[in-house]
C-alpha positions in Angstrom: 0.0 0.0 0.0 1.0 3.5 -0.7 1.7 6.4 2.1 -1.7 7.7 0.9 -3.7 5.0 2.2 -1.7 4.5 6.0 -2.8 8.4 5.9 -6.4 7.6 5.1 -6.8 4.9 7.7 -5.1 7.2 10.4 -7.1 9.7 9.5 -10.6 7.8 9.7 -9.2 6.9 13.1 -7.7 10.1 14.6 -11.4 11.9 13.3 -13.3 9.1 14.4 -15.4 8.5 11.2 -15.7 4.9 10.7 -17.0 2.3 13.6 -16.3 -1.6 13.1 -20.4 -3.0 12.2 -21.7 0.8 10.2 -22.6 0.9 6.5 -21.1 3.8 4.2 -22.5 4.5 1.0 -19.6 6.2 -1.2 -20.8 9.0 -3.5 -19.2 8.0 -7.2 -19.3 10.6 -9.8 -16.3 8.2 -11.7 -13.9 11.2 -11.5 -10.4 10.6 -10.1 -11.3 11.9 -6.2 -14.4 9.5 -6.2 -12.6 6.9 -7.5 -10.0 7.3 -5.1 -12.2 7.5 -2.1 -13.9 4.1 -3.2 -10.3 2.2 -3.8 -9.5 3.3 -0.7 -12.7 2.3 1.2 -12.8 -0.9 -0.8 -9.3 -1.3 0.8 -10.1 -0.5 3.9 -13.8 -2.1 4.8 -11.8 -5.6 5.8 -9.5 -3.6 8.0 -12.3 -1.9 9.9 -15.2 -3.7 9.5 -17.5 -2.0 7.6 -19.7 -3.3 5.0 -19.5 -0.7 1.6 -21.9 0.1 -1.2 -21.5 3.2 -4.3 -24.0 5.5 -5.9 -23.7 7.2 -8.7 -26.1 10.3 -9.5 -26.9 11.1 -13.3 -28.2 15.0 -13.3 -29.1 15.1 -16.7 -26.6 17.6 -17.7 -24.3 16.3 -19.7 -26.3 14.0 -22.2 -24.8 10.9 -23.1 -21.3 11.8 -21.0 -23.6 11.4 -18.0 -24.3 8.0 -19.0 -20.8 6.8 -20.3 -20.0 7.7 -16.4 -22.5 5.9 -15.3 -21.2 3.0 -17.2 -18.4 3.6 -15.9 -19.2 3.7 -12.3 -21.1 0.9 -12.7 -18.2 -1.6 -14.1 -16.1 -0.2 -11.7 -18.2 -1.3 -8.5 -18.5 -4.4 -10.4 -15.3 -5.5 -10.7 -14.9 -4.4 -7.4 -17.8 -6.5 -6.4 -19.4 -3.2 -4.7 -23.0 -3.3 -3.9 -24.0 0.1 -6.6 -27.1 2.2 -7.2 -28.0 4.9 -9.5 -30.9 7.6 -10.5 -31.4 10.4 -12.2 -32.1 13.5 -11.0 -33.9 16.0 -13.5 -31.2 18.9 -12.2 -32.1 21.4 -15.5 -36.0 20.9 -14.5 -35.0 21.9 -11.1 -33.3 25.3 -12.1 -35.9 26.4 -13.6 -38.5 25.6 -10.9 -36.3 26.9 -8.0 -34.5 29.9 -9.7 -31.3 28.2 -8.0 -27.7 27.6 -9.6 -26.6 24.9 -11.9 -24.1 24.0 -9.0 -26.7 24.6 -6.2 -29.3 22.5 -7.4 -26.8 19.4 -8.4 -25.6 19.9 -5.1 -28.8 19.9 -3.3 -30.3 17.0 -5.6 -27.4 15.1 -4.9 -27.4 15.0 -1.8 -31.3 14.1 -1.5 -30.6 11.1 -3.8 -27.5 9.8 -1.4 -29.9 10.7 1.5 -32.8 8.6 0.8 -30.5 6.0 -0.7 -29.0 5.9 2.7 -31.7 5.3 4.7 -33.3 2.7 2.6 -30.2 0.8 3.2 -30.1 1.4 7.3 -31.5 4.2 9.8 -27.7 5.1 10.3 -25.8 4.7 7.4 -23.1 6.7 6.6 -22.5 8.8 3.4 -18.9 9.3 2.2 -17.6 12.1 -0.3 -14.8 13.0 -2.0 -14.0 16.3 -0.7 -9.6 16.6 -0.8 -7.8 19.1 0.7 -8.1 21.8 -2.2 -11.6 21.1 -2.3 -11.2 22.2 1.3 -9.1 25.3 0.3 -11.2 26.5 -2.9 -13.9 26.6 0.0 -12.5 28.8 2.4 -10.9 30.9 -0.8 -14.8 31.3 -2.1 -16.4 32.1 1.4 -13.5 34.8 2.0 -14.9 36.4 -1.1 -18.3 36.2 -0.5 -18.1 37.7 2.8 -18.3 35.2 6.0 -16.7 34.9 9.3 -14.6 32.6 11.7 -17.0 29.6 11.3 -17.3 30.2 7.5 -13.0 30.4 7.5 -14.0 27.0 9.0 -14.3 25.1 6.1 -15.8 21.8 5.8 -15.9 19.3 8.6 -14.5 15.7 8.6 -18.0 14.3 9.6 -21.1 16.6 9.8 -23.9 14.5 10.8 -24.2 11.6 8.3 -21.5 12.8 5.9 -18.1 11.8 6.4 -14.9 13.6 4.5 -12.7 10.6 4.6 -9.6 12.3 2.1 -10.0 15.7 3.0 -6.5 15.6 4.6 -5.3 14.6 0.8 -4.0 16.7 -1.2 -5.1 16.3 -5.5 -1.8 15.6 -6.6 -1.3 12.8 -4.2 -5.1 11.0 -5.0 -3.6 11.7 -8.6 -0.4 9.8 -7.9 -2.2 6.7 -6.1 -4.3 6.2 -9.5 -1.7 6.5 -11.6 0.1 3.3 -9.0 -3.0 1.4 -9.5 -3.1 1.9 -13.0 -6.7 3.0 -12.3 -8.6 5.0 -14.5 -11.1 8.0 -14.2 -13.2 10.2 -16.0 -12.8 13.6 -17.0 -15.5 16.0 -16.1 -15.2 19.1 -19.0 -17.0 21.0 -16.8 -14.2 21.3 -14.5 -12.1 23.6 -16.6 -15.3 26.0 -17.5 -14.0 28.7 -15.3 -17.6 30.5 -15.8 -18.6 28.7 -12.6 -16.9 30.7 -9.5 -14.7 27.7 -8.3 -13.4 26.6 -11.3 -11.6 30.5 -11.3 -10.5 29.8 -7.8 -9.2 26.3 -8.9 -7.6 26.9 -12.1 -6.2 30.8 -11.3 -6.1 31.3 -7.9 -4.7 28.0 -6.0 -1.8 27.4 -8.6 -0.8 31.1 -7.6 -0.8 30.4 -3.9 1.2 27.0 -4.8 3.6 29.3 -6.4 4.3 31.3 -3.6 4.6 28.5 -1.0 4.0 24.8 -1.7 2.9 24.1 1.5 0.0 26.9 1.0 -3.1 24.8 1.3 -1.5 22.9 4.1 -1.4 26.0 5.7 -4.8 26.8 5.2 -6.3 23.6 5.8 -4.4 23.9 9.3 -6.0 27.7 10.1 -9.0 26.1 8.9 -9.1 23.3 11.9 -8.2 26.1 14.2 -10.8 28.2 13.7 -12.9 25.1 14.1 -12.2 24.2 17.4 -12.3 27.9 18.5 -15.5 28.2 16.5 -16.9 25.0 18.1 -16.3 26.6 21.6 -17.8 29.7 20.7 -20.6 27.8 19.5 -21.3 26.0 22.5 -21.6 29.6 24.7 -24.0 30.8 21.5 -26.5 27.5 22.2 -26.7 28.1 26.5 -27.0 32.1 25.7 -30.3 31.5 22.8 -31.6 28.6 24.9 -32.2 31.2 28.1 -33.1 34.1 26.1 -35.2 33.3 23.8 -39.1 32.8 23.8 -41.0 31.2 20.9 -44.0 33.5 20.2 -45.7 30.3 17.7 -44.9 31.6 14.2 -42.3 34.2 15.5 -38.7 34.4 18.0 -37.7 36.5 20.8 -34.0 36.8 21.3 -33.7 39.0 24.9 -30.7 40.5 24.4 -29.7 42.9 27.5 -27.4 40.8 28.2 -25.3 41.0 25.3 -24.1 44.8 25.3 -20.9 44.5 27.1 -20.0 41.0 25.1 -17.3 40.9 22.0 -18.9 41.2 18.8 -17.7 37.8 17.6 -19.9 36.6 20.6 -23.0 38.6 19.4 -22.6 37.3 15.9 -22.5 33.8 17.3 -25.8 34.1 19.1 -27.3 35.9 16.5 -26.2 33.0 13.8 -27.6 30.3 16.7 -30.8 32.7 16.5 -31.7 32.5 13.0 -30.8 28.8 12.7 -33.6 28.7 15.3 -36.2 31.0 13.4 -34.7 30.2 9.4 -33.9 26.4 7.9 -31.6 27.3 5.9 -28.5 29.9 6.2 -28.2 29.9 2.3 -27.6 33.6 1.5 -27.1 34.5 4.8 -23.3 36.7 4.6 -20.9 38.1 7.1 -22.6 41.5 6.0 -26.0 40.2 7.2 -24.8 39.1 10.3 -23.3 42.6 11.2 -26.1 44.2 10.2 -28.2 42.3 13.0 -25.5 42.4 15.4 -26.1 47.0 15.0 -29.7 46.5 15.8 -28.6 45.1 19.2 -28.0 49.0 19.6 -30.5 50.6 17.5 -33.2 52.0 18.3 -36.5 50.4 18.8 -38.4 49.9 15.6 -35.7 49.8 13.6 -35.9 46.7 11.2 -34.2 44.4 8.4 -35.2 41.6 5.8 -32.5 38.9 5.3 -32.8 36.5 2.1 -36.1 34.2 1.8 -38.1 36.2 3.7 -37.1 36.4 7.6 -37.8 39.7 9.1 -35.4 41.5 11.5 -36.7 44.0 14.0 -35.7 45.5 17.2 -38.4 45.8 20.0 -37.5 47.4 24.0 -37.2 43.4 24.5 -34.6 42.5 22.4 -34.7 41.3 18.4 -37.6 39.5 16.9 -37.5 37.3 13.9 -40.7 36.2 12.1 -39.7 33.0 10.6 -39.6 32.4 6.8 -41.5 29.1 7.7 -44.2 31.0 9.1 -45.1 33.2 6.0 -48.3 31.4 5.1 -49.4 30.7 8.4 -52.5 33.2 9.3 -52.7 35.1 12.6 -54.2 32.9 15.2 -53.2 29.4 17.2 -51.5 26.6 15.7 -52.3 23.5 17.7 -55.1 22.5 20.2 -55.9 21.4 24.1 -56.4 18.3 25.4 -58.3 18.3 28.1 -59.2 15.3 31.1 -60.4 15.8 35.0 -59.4 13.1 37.7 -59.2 12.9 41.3 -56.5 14.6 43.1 -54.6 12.8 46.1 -52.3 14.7 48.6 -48.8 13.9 47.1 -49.2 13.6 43.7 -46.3 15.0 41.3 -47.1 18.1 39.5 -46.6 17.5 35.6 -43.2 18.8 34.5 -43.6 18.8 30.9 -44.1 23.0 29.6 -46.9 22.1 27.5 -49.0 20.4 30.2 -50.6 21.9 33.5 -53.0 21.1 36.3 -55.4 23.5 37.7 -57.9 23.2 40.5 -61.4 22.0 38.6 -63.4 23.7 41.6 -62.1 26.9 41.0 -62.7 27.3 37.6 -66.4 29.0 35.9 -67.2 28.4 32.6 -66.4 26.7 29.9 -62.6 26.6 29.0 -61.2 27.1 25.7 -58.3 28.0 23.6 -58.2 31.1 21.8 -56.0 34.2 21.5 -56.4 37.5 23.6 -60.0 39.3 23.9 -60.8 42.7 25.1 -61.1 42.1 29.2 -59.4 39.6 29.9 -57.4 39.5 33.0 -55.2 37.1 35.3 -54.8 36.3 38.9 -50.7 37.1 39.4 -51.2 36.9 42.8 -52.3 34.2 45.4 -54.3 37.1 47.2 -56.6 37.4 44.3 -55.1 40.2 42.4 -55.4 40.6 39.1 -54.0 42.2 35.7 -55.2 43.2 32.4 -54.1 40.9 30.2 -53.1 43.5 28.1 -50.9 45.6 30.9 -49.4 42.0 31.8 -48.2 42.0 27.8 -46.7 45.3 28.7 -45.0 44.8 31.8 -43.2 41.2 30.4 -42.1 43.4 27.1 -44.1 40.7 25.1 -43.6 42.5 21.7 -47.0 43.8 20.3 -46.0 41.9 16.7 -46.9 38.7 18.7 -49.5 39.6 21.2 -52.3 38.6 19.0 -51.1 35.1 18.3 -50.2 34.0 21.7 -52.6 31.1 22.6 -54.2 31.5 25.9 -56.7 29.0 27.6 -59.2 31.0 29.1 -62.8 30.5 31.0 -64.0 33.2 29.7 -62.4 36.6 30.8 -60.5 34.5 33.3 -56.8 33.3 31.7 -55.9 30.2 33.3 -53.0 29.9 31.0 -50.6 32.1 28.4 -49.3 29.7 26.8 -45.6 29.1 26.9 -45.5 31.6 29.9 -47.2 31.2 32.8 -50.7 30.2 34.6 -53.1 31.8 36.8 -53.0 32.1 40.1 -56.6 31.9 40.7 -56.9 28.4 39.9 -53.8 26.3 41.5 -53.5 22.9 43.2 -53.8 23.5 46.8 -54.3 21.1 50.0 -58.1 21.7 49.7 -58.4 20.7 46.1 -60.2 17.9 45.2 -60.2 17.0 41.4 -58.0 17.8 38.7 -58.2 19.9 35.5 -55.4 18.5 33.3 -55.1 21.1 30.3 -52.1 19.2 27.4 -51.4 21.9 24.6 -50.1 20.1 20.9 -49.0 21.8 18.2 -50.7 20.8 15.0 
């Protein structure tokens, strides 16, 4: 075996990406990276223990070439005896639907192919792909130019949930040189040297430059790149515990309190923020660096000051921080989005209060009317204090700095002017368990 392949298995080990007993499936395009990555694997499965299967993805770009590769890919696994799969994926169609990128929409295809592939073949299979080391580099190149930040410096991960980067150590000329060993062949993608598409340039222009000035360049890189990981991955970690205690899901909108945050770094705030609109936005595509600062100003704008970032999401500033009305939301109405379940029983001394959020008790006996679920109605008031005492609803909205964009779809459970419950926040006191109640109004809320 070559020094390329004693580096591949140490690097599966030192990153942790293969366990003795898992399933990868190995994307194969049948150029010379794929190739490599499945030579390697094929090598390898005995070694670890893994059982190893290809798939190849036609996009319907390329005409016949698409097919000859398929052949190709197919023969390959064959002689290989390698379990192999392919489809087609109508990638044109797609662009014209979506308004995305040639690259984008192959990319996205792709990877919904490999995906379902995946799981048809086992809940946890893994999928490998061929990213090398100037794959790695044209990354961070392209994401410099674009505009990003410490995490988008980054670069891609060894394993990111069920993808695994087994060669992204490897540098091309090496995979190259353990072909050419083998005596292995691979095919050519023209498309490669088009330097219309944005990484072609940085591949065909700007790495061989960097190469010329030192030849350890994308080593270099690759190495800032891990650093930043780990120091991103830290910074990440702070981001999560910060969002998780200061924010508050309003049903189709997010609260992000953010008092708190004046007096931190700015490479702080623009971690929470990023955390924040993963939690309010599916997707960061089109999210920049420049978007990112943007939101991290409002922090000290003033009040009513908004922004709108790509796909939709909405940016304001309220007196309680920044609220984001979710892109996934758009096309949900005003109003509540779920329902109550609802059950009575007999209370005995001792019995555990529920702890889920969604779920509360209430004394049956203290309760008039009819209960149901609704949003805020003009009188409606709640016992704050065991006393008795009571608050508008709508001064209670004030005092919490519940933004007035949300106050009108909060669910409430309510017996008729009486609130027993704003959802997500917190109960009457009118109504709670005591040592003289006797049976049990259990109220469940579930989101539709």
């Amino acid at each position: 075996m070559t020094n390329l392949y004693t580096d591949f298995l140490n690097y599966i080990r030192e990153k942790d990406l293969i366990h003795q007993g898992e399933r990868v499936l190995a994307a194969l395009s049948g150029g010379s990276d794929s190739v490599c990555l499945l030579l390697l694997l094929n090598n390898a499965k005995q070694e670890i223990g893994f059982e190893l299967s290809a798939m190849y993805i036609d996009h319907m770009i390329r005409g016949e070439v698409s097919a000859k590769d398929g052949e190709f890919a197919k023969e390959l696994c064959a002689k290989l005896n390698i379990p192999f799969y392919t489809e087609k994926k109508d990638v044109p169609g797609f662009v014209k639907k979506s308004g995305q990128s040639v690259e984008e929409a192959a990319r996205n295809l792709r990877y919904e192919a490999l995906r379902n592939k995946a799981h048809d073949i086992s809940d946890n299979t893994l999928i490998a792909v061929a990213h090398n080391l100037n794959d790695q580099c044209e990354t961070i190149l392209f994401r410099m130019a674009r505009g990003t930040g410490p995490k988008g410096m980054a670069g891609m991960r060894p394993k990111d949930k069920d993808i695994i980067r087994p060669i992204l150590f490897a540098e091309k000329k090496k995979i190259l040189d353990y072909l050419k060993s083998k005596n292995q062949s691979y095919r050519t993608d023209v498309t490669n040297e088009d330097v219309a598409y944005s990484r072609n340039r940085i591949r065909k222009n700007i790495i061989p430059e960097l190469l010329e000035l030192n030849s350890g360049a994308l080593l270099h890189i690759a190495k800032l790149s891990e650093q930043l990981d780990e120091m991103t991955s830290d910074l990440e970690l702070r981001a999560e515990e910060y969002v998780k205690k200061n924010v508050s899901d309003f049903n189709s909108s997010y609260l992000l309190k953010t008092k708190n945050l004046e007096t931190e770094s700015n490479l702080f705030k623009t971690a929470v923020i990023r955390e924040f609109v993963v939690s309010a936005k599916e997707s960061l595509k089109d999210v920049t660096a420049t978007h990112y600062e943007a939101i991290v100003a409002l922090i000290d704008s003033e009040t009513g000051k908004s922004l709108d970032l790509p796909g939709g999401t909405k940016v304001s500033k309220t007196y309680a921080g920044l609220l984001v009305k979710s892109d996934r939301s758009m096309d949900i109405p005003k109003g509540i989005n779920g329902h109550i379940n609802i059950s009575v029983f007999p209370y005995e001394k001792g019995m555990m209060l529920p702890t889920k959020s969604y779920t509360k008790w209430f004394d049956y006996d203290k309760i008039n009317g009819d209960v149901s679920l609704r949003t805020r109605g003009k009188g409606d008031v709640i016992v704050i204090h065991p006393t008795g005492q009571k608050k508008k609803l709508k001064d209670w909205f004030i005092d919490e700095k519940i933004p007035r964009d949300v106050r009108d779809e909060l669910p409430v459970v309510a017996a008729g002017n009486d609130v027993l419950w704003i959802v997500g926040h917190r109960t009457s006191e009118g109504a709670r368990i005591d040592e003289c109640t006797k049976k049990i109004l259990q109220i469940e809320f579930v989101q539709d």
